[in-house]
C-alpha positions in Angstrom: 0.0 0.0 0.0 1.3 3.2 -0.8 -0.9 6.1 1.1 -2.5 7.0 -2.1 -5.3 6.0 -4.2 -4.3 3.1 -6.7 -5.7 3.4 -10.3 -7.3 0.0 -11.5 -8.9 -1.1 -14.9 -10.7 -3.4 -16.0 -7.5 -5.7 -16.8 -6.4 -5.0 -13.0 -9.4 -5.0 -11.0 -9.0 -8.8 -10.2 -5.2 -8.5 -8.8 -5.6 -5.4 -6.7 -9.4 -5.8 -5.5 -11.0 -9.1 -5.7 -7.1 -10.7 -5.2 -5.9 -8.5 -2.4 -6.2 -9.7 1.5 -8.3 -7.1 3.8 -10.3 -3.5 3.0 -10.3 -1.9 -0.2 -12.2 0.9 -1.1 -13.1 1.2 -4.6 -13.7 4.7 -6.2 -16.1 4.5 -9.0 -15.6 7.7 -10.9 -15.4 9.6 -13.9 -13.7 12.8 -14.8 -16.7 14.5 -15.8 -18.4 14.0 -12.5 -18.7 16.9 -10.1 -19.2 15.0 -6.8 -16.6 12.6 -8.1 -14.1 15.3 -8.2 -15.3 17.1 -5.1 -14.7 13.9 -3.0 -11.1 12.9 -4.9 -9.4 15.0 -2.3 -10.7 12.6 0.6 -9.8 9.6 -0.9 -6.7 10.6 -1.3 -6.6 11.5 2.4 -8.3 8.4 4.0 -5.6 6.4 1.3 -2.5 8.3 3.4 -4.2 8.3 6.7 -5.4 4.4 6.5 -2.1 3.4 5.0 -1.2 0.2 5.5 -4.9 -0.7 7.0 -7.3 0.6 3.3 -6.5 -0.2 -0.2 -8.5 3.0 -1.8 -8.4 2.3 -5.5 -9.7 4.6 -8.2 -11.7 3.1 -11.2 -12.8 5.0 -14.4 -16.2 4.0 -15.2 -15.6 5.2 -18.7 -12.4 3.6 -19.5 -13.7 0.5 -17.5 -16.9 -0.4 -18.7 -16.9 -4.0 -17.3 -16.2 -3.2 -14.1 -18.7 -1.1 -13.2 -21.3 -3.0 -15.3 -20.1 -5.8 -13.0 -21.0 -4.3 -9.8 -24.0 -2.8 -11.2 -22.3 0.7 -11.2 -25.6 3.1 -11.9 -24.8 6.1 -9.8 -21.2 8.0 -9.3 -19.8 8.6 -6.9 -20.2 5.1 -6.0 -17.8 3.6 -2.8 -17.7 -0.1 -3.0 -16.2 -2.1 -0.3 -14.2 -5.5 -0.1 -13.3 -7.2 2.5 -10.5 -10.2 1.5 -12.0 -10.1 -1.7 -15.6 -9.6 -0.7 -18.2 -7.4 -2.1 -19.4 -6.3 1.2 -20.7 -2.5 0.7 -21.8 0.2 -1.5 -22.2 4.1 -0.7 -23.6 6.1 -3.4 -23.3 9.6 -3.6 -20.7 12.6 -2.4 -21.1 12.2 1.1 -18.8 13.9 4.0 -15.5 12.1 5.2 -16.5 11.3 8.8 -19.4 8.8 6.8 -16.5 7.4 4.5 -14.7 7.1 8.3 -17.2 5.4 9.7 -17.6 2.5 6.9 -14.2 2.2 7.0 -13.9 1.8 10.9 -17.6 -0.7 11.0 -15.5 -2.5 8.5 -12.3 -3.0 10.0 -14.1 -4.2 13.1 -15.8 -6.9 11.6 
C-alpha cells in the first residue's frame, strides 16, 4: 500500500481488488463528475491516513466499462467495499469524510 489511491482497470481489477487480503475501497468515478471530483481529495486523504490498514483504489467508469457493469455501477460517486475479496458495501453519492470514516472503521471491526 502506498498512502494514495491506486488506479485499477478493467484488466487489474481482479489482482488489486478481488485478489488483495483485507479492505479496499473502490472509487467508482469519472472525470466529468462533479461529486466525483469534489470527494477525490478525501480519498486521497483516508488512502494516506489508513495506510497500511485501506487499499482505496480509483476506477474509471468510462475507461472500464466492465467493471462497473459488473457491480452494477448506476450512480457515481459510487464507494464499493471488499473485504479479502468480498463485495461487502456500497455508498452512493458525495457524502462527508466522517461517513466514509465510519464505513471504513464498521469494516475493520468486523
Amino acid at each position: 500500500m502506498s498512502g494514495k489511491p491506486v488506479v485499477v482497470t478493467d484488466a487489474t481489477f481482479e489482482t488489486e481488488v478481488t485478489g488483495a487480503k483485507g479492505l479496499v475501497m473502490v472509487d467508482f468515478w469519472a472525470e466529468w463528475c462533479g461529486p466525483c471530483r469534489a470527494i477525490a481529495p478525501v480519498m486521497e486523504a483516508l488512502a494516506m491516513e489508513y495506510d497500511g490498514q485501506v487499499k482505496v483504489a480509483k476506477v474509471d467508469v468510462d475507461s472500464n466499462q466492465a467493471t462497473a457493469m459488473k457491480f452494477n455501477v448506476r450512480s457515481i460517486p459510487m464507494i464499493a467495499f471488499f473485504k479479502d475479496g468480498q463485495h461487502v458495501d456500497t455508498v452512493v453519492g458525495a457524502m462527508p469524510r466522517p461517513a466514509f470514516e465510519a464505513k471504513i472503521k464498521q469494516h475493520l471491526a468486523a
